[in-house]
N, C-alpha and C positions, 0 to 999 in steps of 0.2 A: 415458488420453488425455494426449500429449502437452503443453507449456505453445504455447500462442499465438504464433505467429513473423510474422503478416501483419500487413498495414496495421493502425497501432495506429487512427489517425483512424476508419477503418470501425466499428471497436467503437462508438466512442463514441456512432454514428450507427444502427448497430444500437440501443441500451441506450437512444436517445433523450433523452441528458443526457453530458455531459462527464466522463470519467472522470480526465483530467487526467495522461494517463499520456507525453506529449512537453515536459513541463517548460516552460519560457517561451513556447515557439511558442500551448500553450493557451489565454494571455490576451494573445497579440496577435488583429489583423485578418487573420493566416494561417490560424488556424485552421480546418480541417476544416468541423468542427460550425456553426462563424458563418455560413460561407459555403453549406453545404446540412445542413440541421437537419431531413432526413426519410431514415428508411432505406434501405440500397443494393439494388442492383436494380430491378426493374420496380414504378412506382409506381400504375396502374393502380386506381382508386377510394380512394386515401388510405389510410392508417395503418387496420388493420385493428382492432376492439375485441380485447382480449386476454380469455381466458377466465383464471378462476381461477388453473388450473395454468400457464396462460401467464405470470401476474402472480409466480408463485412461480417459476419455471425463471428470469426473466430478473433478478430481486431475486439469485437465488445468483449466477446468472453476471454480472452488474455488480461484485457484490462480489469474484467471481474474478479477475475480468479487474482490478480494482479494483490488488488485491495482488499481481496477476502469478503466480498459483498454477496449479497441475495441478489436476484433478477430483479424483485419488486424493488430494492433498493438503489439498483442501479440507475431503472426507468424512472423514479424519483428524483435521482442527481439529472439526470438529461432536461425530467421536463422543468427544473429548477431551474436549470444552464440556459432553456430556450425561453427563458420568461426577464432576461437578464442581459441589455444590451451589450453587444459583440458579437466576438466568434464564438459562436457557440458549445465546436469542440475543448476550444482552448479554455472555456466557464468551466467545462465540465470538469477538466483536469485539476484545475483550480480547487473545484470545491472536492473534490476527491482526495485532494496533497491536503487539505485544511481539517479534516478527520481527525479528533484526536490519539485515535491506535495510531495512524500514519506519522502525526507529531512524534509522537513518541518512539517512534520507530528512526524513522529519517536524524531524530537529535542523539542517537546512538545509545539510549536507554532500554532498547531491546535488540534480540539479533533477527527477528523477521517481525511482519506484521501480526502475524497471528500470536506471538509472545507476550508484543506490546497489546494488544486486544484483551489478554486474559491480564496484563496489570494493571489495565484500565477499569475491568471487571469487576477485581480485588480491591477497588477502591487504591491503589497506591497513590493516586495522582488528584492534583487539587490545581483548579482552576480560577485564578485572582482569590485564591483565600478558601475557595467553597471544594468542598470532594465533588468530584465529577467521574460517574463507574458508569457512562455511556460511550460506547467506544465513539459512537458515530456524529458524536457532538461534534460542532464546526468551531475551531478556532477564530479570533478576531483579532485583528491590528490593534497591537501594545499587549494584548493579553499574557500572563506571566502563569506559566505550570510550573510548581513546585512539586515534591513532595511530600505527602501525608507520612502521618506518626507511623500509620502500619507501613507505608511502602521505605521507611530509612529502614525498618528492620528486616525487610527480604533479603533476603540472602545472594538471590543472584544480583540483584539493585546493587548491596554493598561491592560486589565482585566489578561491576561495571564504573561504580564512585573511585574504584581505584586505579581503573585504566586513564588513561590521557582522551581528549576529548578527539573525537573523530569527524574527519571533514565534514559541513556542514553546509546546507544551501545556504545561498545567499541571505532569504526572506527571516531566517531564525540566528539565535545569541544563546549560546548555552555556557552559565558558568560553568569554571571546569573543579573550583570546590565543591560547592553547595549543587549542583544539576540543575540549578534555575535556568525554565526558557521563555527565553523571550519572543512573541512574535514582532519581528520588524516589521513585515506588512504582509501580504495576501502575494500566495506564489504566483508567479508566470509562467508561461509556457516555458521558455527557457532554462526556469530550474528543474524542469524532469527530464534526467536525463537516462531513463530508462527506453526505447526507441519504442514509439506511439503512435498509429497513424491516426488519430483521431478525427481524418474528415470519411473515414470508412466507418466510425461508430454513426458520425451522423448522417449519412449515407444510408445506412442501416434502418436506422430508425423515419427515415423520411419516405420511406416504403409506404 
């Protein structure tokens, strides 16, 4: 299955909660979801009770749609997570927060994921020294992203170097001159605080 190219707003309204994937417009009075907070299509006796499998199909695909990922790359990250002693939900998170679009996202150098995805693309962003234009490359403990010669002269980049640096999880260090980031170590469950049931993805997949 291809990655998602429609209305991002629709998802959100599908999934029945904000996924936060249009950057600023989300926490204006533009938004989508403020404006109609029930799913697209014919509305016809209300929001339907979700069955079991229902509650697990649409847990994985929030979280897809979440990270901006493919199907096949998601069942990637799972069977990655279940080959990796622990909890297996909370592997998966992990290596989902360790993506470098989401690095870059999360240390406030873009306003959604899919921004930081296309500056990753551009090559803007360099990894211990080296350009890295793989969004879905995995961060590592100590690893330092800088950026590249082409990404100081973007435009929106420049507009972002001049704001103040924006709260930050725990796991990352971002200078607030230069935008140097540093990974302090491999996130936790803890640091996503975006609301996740992750024992319904693996619930899901244990089918």
């Amino acid at each position: 299955m291809s990655r998602y190219t429609g209305p991002k707003c629709r998802l959100c309204r599908r999934q029945g909660g904000k996924l936060f994937l249009k950057g600023p417009r989300c926490y204006s009075a533009n938004c989508a979801f403020e404006k109609r907070p029930v799913p697209p299509g014919s509305h016809r006796g209300g929001r339907r009770r979700l069955s079991d499998y229902g509650l697990q199909l649409r847990e994985k695909q929030k979280v897809r749609f979440l990270y901006g990922i493919t199907e096949e790359q998601f069942e990637n990250y799972f069977d990655s997570a279940t080959k990796v002693p622990g909890v297996t939900g909370e592997t998966l998170l992990s290596l989902l927060e360790r993506r470098l679009d989401n690095v870059i996202f999360r240390a406030g150098m873009a306003d959604s994921r899919s921004e930081a995805r296309q500056m990753v693309l551009h090559g803007h962003f360099m990894v211990n020294g080296r350009k890295v234009n793989i969004p879905s490359y995995l961060v590592e403990e100590r690893n330092v992203i800088t950026l590249s010669e082409k990404g100081k002269k973007n435009q929106k980049i420049k507009e972002i170097m001049e704001e103040e640096v924006k709260p930050l999880p725990a796991w990352l260090e971002v200078n607030p001159d230069t935008r140097e980031i540093r990974i302090l170590r491999n996130p936790e469950r803890g640091d996503i605080d975006y609301p996740i049931q992750e024992q319904l993805i693996v619930e899901f997949y244990s089918k």
